[in-house]
N, CA, C and O of each residue as an XYZ file, in Angstrom:
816
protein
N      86.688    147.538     75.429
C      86.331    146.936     74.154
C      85.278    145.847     74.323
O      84.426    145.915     73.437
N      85.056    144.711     75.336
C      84.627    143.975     75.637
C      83.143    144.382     75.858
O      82.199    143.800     75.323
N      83.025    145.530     76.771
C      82.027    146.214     77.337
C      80.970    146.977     76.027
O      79.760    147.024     75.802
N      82.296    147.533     75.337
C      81.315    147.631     73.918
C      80.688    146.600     72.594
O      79.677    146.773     71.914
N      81.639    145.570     72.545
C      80.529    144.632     71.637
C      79.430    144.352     72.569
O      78.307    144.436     72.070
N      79.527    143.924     74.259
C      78.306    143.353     74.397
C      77.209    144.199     74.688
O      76.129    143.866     75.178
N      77.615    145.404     74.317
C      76.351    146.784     74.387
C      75.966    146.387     72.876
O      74.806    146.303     72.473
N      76.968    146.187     72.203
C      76.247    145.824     70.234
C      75.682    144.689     70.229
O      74.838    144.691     69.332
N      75.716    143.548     70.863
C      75.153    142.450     71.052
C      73.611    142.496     71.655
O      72.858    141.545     71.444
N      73.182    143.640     72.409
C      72.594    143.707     73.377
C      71.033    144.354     72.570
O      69.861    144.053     72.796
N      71.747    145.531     71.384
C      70.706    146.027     71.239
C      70.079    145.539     70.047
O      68.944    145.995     69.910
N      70.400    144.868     69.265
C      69.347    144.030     68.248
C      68.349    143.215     68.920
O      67.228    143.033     68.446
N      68.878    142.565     70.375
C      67.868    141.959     70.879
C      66.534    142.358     71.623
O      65.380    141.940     71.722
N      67.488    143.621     72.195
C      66.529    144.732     72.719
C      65.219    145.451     71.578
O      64.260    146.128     71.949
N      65.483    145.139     70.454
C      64.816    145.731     69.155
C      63.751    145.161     69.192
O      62.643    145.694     69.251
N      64.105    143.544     69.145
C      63.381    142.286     68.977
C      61.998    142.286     69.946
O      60.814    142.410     69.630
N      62.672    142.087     71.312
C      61.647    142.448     72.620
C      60.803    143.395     72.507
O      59.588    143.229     72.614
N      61.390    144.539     72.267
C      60.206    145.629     72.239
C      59.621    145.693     70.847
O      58.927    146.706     70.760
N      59.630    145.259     70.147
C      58.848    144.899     68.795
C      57.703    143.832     68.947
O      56.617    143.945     68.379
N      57.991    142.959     69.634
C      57.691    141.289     69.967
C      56.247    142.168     71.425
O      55.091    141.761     71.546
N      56.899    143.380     72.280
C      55.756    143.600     73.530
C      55.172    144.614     72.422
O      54.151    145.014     72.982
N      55.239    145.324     71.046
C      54.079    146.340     70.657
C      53.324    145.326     70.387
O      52.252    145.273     70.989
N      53.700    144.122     69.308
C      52.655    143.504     68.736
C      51.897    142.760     69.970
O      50.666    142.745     69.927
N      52.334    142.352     70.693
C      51.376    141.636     71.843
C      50.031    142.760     72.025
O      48.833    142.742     71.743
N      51.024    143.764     72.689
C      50.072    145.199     73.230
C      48.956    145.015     72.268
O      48.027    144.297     72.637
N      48.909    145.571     71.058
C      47.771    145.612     69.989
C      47.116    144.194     69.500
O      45.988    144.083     69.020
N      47.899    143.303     69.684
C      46.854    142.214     69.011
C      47.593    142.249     67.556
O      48.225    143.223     67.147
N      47.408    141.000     66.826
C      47.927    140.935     65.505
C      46.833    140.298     64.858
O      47.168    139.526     63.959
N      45.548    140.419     65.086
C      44.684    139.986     64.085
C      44.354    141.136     63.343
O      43.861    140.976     62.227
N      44.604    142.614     63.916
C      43.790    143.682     63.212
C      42.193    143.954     63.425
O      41.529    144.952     63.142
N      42.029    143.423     63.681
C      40.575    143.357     64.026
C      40.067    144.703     64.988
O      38.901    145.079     65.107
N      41.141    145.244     65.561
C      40.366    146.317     66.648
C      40.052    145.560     68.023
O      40.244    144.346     68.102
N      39.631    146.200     68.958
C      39.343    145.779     69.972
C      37.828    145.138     70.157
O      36.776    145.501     69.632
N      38.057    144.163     70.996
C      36.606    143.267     70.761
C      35.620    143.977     71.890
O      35.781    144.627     72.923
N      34.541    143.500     71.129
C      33.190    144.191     72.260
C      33.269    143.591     73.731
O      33.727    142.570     74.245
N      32.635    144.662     74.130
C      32.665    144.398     75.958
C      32.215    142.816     75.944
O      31.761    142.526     74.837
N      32.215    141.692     76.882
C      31.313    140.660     77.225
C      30.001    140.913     78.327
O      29.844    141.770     79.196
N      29.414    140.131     78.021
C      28.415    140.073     79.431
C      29.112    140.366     80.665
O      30.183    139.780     80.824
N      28.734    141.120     81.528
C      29.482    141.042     82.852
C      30.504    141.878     83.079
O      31.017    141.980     84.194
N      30.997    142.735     81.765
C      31.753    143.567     82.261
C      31.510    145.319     82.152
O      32.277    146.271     82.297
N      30.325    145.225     81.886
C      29.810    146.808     82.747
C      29.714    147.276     84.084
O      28.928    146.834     84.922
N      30.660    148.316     84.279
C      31.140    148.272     85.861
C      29.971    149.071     86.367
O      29.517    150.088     85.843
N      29.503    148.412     87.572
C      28.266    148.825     88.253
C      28.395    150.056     88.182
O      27.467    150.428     87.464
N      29.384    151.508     88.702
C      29.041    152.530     88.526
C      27.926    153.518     87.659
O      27.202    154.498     87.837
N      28.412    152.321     86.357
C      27.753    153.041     85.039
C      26.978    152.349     84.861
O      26.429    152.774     83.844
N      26.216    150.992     85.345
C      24.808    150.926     85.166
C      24.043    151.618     86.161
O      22.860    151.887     85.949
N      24.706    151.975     87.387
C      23.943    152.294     88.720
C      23.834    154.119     88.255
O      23.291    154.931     89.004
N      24.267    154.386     87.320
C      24.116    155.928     86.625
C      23.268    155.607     85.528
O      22.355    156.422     85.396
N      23.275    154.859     84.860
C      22.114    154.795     83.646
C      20.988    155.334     84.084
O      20.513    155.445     85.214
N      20.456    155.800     82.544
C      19.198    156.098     83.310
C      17.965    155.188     83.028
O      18.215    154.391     82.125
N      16.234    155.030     83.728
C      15.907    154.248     84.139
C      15.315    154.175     82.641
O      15.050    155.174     81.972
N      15.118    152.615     82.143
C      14.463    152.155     81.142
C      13.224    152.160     81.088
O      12.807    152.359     82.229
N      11.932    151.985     79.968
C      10.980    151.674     80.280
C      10.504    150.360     81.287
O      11.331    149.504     81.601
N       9.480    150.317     81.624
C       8.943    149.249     82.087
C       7.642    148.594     81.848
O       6.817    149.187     82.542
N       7.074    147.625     81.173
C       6.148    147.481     80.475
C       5.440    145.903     81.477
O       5.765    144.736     81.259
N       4.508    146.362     82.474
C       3.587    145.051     83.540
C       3.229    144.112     82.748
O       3.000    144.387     81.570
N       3.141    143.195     83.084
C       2.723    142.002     82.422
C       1.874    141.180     82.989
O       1.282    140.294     82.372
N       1.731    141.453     84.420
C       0.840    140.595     85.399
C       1.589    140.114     86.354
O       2.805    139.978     86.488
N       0.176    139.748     87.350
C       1.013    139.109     88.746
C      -0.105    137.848     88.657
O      -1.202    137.754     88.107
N       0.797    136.826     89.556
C       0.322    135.181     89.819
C       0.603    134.994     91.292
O       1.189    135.745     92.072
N      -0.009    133.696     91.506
C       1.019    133.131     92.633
C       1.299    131.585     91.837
O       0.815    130.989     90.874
N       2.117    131.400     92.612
C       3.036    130.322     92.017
C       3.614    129.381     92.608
O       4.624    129.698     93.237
N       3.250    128.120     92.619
C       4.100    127.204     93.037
C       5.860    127.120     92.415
O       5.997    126.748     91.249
N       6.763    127.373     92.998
C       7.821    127.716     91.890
C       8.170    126.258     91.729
O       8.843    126.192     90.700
N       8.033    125.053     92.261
C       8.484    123.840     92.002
C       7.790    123.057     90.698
O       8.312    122.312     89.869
N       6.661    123.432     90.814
C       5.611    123.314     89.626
C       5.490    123.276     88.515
O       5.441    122.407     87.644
N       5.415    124.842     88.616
C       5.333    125.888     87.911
C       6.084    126.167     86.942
O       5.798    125.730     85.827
N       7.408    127.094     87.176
C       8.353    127.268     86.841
C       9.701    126.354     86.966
O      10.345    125.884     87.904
N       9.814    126.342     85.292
C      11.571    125.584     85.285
C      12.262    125.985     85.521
O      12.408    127.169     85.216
N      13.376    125.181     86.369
C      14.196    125.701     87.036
C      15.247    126.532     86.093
O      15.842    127.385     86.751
N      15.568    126.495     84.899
C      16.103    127.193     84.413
C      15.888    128.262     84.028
O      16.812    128.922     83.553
N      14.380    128.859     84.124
C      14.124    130.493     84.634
C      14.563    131.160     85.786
O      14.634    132.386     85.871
N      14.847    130.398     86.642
C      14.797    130.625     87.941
C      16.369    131.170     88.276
O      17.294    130.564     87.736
N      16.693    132.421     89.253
C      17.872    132.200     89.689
C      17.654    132.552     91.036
O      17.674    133.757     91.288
N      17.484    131.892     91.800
C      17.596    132.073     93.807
C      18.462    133.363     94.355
O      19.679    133.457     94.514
N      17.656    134.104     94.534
C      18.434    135.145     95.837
C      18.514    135.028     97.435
O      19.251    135.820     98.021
N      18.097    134.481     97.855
C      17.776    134.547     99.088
C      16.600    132.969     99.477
O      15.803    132.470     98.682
N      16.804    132.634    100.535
C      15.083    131.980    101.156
C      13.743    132.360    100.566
O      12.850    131.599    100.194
N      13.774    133.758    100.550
C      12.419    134.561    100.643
C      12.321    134.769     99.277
O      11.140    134.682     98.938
N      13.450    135.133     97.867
C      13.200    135.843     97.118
C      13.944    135.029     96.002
O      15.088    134.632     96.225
N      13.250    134.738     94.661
C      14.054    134.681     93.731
C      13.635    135.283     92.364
O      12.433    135.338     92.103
N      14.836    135.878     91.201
C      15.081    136.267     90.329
C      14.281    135.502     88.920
O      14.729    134.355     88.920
N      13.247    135.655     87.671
C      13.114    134.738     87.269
C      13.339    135.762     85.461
O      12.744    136.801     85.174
N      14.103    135.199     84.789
C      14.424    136.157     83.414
C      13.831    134.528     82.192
O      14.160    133.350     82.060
N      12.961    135.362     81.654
C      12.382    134.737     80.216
C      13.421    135.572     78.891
O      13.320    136.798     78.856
N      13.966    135.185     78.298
C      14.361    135.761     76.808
C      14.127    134.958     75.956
O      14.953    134.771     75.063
N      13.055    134.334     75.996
C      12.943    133.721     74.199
C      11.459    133.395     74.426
O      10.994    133.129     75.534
N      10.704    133.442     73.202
C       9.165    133.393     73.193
C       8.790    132.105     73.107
O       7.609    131.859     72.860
N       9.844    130.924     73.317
C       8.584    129.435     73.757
C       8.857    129.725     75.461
O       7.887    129.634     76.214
N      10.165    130.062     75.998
C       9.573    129.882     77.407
C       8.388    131.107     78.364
O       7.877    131.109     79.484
N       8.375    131.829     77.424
C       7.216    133.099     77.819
C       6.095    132.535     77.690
O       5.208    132.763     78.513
N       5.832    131.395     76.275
C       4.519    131.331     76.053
C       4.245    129.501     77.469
O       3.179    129.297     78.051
N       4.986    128.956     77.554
C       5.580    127.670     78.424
C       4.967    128.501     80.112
O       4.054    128.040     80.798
N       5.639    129.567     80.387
C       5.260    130.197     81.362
C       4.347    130.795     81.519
O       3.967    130.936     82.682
N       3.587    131.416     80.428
C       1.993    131.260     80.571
C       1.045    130.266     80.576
O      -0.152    130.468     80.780
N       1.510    129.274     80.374
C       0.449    128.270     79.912
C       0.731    127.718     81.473
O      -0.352    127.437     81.986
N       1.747    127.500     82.295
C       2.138    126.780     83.755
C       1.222    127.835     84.269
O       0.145    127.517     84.774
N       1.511    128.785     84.189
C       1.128    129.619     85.509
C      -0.412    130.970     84.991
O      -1.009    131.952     85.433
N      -0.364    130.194     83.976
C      -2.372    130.675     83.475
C      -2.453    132.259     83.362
O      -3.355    133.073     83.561
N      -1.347    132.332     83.023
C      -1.095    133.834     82.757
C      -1.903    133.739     81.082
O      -1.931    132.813     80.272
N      -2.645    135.469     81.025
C      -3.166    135.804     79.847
C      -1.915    136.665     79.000
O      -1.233    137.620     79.370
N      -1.929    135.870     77.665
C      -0.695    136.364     77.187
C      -0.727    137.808     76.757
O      -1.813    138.334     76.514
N       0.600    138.595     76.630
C       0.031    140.185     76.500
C       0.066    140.464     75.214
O       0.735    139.791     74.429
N      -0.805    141.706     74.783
C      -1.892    141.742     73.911
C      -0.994    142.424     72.785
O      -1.406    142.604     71.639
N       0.336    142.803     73.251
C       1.088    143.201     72.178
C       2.323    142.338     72.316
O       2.717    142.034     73.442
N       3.036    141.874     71.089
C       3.975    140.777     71.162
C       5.025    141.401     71.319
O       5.314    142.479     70.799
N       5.675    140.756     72.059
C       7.096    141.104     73.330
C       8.088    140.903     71.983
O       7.704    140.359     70.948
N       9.448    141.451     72.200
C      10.241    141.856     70.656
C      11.430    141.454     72.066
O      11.954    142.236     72.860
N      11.577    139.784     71.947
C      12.709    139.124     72.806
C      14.032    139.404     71.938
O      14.954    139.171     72.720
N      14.556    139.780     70.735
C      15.369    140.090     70.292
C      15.893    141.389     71.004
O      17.093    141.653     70.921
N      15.267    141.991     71.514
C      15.413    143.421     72.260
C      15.051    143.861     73.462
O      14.613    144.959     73.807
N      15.363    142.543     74.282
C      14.450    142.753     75.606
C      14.347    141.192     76.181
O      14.633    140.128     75.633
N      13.851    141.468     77.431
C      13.644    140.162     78.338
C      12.523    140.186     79.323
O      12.344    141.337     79.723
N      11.980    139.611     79.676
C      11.060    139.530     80.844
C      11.926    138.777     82.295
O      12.794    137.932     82.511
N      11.001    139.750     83.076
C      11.657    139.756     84.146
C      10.415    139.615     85.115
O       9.249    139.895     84.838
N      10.990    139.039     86.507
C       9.769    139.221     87.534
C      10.728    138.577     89.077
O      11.695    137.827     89.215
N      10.091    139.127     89.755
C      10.351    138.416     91.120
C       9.182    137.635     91.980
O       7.980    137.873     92.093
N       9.973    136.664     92.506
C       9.025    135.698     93.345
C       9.513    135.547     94.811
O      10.540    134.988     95.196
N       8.598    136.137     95.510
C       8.273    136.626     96.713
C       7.575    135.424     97.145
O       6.540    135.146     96.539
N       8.080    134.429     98.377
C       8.015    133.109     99.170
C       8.105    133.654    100.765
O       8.963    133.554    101.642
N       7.137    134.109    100.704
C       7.204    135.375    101.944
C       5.625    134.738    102.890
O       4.924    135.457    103.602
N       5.443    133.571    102.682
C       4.037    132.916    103.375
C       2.579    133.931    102.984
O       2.214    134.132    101.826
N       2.132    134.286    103.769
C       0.217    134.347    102.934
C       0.089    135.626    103.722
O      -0.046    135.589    104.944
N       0.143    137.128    102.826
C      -0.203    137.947    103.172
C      -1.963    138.611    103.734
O      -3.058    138.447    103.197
N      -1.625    139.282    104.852
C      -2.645    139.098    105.806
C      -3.610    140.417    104.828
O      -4.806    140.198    105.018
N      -3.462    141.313    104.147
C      -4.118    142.199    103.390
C      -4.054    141.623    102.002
O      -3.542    140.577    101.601
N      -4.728    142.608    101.350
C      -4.533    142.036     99.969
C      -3.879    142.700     99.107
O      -3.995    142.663     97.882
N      -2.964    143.509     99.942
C      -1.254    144.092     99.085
C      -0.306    143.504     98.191
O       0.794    143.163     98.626
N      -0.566    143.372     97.164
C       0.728    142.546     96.572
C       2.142    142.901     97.216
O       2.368    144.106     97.324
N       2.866    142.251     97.543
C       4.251    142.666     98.125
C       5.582    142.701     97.467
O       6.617    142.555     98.117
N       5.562    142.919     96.008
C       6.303    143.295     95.356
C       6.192    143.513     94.294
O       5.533    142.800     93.538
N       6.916    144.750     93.877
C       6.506    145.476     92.085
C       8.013    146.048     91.636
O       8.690    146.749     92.388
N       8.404    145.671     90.394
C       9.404    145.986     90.072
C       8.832    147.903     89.697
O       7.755    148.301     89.252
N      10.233    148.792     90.160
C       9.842    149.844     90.196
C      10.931    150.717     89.389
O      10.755    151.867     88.989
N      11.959    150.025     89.251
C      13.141    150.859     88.502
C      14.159    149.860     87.708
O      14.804    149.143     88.473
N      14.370    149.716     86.614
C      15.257    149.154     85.710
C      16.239    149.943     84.893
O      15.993    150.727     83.976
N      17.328    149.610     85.368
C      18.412    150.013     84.053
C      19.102    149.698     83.443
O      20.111    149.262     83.997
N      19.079    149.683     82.062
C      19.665    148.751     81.541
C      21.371    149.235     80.412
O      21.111    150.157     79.640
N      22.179    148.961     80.354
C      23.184    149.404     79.668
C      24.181    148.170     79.124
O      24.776    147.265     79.708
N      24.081    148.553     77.798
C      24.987    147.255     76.689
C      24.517    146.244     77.302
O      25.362    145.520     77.827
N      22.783    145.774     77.479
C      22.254    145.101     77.789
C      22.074    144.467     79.169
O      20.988    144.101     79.617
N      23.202    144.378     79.772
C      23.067    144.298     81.161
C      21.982    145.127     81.841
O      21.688    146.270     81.491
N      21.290    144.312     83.055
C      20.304    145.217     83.799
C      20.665    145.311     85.361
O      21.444    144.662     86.059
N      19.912    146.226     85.596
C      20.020    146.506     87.367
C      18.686    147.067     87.937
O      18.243    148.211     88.040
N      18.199    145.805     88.277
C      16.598    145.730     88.518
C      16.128    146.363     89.998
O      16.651    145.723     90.909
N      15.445    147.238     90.375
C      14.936    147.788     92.047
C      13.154    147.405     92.133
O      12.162    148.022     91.746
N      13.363    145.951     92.907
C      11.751    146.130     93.078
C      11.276    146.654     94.887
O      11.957    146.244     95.827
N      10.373    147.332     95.055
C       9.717    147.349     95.755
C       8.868    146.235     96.774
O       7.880    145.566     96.473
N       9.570    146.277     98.012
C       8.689    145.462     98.815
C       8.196    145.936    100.158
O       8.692    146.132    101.267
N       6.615    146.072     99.405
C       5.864    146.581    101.131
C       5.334    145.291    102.309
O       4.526    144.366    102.231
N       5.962    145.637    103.041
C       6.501    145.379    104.816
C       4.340    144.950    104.775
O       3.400    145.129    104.001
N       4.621    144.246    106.351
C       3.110    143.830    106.671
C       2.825    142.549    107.380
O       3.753    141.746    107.481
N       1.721    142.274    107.856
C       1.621    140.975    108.291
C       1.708    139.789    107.375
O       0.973    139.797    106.388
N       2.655    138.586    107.608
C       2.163    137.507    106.569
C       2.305    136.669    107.817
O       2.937    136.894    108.849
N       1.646    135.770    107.501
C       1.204    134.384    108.204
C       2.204    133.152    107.860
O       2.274    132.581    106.771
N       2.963    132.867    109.029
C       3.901    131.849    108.145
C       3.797    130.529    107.556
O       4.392    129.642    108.169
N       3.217    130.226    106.578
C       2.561    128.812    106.408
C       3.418    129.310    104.951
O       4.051    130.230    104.433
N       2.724    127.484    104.696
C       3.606    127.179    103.617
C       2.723    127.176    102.147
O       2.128    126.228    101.634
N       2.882    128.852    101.567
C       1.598    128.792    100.176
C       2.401    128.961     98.934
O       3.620    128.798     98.963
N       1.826    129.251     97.946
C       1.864    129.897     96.975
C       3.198    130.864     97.263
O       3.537    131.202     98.397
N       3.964    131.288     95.915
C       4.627    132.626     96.318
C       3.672    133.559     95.205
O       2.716    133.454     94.437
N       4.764    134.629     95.764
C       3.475    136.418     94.381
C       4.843    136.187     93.487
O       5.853    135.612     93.891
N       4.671    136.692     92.344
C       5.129    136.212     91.432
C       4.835    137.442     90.527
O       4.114    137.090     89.594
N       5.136    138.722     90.484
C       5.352    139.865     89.393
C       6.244    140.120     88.211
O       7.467    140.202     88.326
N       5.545    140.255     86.969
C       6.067    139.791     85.575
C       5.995    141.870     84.989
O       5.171    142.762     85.192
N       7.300    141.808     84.261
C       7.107    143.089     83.684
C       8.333    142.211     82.186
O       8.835    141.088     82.138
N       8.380    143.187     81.380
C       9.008    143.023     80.276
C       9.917    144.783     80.263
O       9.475    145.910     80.488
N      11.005    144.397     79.974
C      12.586    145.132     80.409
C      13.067    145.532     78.918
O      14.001    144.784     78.629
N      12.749    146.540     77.729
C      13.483    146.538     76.581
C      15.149    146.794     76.811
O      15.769    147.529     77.580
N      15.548    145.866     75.811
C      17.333    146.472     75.679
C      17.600    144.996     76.724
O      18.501    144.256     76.330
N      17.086    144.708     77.606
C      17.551    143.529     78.697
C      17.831    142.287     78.319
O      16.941    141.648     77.757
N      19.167    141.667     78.554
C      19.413    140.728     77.936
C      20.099    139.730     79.280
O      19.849    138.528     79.362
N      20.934    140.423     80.220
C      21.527    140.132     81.271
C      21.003    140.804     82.849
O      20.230    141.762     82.824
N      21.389    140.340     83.950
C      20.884    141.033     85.173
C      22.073    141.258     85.832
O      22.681    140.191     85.910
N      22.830    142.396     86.469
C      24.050    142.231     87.136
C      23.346    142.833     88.702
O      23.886    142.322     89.683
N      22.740    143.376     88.870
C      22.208    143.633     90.209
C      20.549    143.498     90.117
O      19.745    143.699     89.206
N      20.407    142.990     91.725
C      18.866    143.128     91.865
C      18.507    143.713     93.370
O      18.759    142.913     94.271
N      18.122    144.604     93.657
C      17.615    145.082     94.741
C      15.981    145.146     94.859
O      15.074    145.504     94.109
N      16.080    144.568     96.303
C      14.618    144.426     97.049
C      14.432    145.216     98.275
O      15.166    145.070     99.252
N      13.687    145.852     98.243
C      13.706    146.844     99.056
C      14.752    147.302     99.676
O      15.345    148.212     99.096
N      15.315    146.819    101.056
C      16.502    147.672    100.921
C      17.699    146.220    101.056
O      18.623    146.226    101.868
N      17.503    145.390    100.363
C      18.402    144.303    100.326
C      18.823    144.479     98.731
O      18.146    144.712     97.730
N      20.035    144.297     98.908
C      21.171    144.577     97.027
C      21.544    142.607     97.311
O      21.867    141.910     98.273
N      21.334    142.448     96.253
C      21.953    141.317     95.491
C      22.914    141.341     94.085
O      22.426    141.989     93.159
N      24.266    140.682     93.827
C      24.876    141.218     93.032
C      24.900    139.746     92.057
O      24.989    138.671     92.651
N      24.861    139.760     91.352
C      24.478    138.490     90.293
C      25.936    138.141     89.345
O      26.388    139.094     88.710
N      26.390    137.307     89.283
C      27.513    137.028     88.383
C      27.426    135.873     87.429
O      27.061    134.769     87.833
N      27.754    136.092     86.154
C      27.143    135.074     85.375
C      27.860    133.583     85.659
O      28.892    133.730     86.312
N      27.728    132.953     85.510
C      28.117    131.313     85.452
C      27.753    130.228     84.309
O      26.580    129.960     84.048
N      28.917    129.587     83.605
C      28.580    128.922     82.964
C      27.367    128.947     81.797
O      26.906    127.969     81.209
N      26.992    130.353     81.641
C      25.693    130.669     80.613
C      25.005    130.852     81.827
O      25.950    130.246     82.332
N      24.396    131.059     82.622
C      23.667    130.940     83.796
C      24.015    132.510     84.638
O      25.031    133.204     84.593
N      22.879    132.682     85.298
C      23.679    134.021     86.457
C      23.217    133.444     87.872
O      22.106    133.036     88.212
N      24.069    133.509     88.387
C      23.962    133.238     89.941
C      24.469    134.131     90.736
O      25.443    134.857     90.541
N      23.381    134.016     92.163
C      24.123    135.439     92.626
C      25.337    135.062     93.780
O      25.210    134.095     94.532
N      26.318    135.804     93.804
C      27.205    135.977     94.498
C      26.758    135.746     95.970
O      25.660    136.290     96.094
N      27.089    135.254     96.965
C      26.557    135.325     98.284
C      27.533    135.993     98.801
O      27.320    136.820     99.688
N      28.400    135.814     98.467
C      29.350    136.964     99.192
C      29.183    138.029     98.910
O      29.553    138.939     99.653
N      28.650    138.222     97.895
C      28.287    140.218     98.344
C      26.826    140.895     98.182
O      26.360    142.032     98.111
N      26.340    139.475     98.161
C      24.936    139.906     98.877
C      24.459    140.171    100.004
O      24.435    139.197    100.756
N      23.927    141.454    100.567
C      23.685    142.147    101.769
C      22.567    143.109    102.558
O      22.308    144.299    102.382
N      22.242    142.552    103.096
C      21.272    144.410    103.475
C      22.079    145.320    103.521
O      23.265    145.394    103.842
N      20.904    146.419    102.968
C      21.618    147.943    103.121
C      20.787    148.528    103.940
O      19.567    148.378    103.884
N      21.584    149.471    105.032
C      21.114    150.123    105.624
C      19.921    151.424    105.109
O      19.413    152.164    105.952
């Protein structure tokens, strides 16, 4: 008898609980499920996207201390850093530092970002530029940038870096950047993206 009230005792509460874990499960605003955030497109499926346009914008060299504010800037490496424009005073700010001719059709930053890498690689002995962004993909705005860097003599002194500008439609974020055969993986911070050093690496 005992054994059976506290089985009757047991299951109104049991009702309660699992009523109390659906509404958790779903959410009680109704609202549906909220959009992805920055940062959570899993590399698979940007590293499958397919490649976006890419629209040159010019190359400089650049004092990056100068030049460029540091809040364009995000550091990959010694040799290499990341630099993303999305709004049209610091595009036009970054032409006017670095004497860039502005491009001849107006950039649509609501839908897109400029992008470039700066190569601190000392004073190339030809007159090869040593890096060109060559593949972008971009998905629910996030990007995954592949530039090209051709190998060669540089002289190690202390100059100018190269400094290659393209404009990225759909680009709003960067979650990977690869340089030739070095991957950098970028994680946002505080409004900011910085890259991970821990899982930044050469690839074989």
């Amino acid at each position: 008898m005992q054994e059976n009230r506290l089985r009757r005792r047991a299951l109104p509460i049991a009702a309660l609980l699992l009523a109390w874990l659906s509404l958790a499960a779903v959410g009680c605003s109704g609202s549906g499920p909220a959009a992805p955030a920055v940062g959570e497109v899993p590399a698979w499926q940007l590293a499958s996207a397919q490649p976006s346009s890419i629209r040159p914008l010019g190359r400089c060299r650049v004092d990056v201390n100068r030049q460029i504010p540091a809040s364009l800037i995000t550091p990959l490496c010694e040799e290499f850093s990341l630099v993303l424009v999305s709004d049209e005073p610091s595009w036009s700010m970054l032409c006017s530092r670095c004497y860039l001719t502005p491009a001849s059709r107006p950039l649509d930053f609501a839908n897109g970002a400029v992008v470039g890498l700066i190569a601190d690689v000392g004073e190339c002995a030809s007159r090869d530029w040593p890096t060109q962004l060559q593949v972008a993909r971009v998905l629910d705005g996030e990007g995954w940038l592949e530039f090209s860097f051709t190998g060669g003599i540089f002289y190690p002194v202390k100059t100018a870096g190269y400094l290659d500008l393209a404009y990225v439609p759909g680009l709003k974020s960067v979650q990977m950047v690869q340089v030739g055969r070095r991957s950098f993986i970028l994680r946002p911070s505080h409004g900011q993206e910085q890259p991970d050093s821990s899982w930044s690496a050469f690839r074989p």
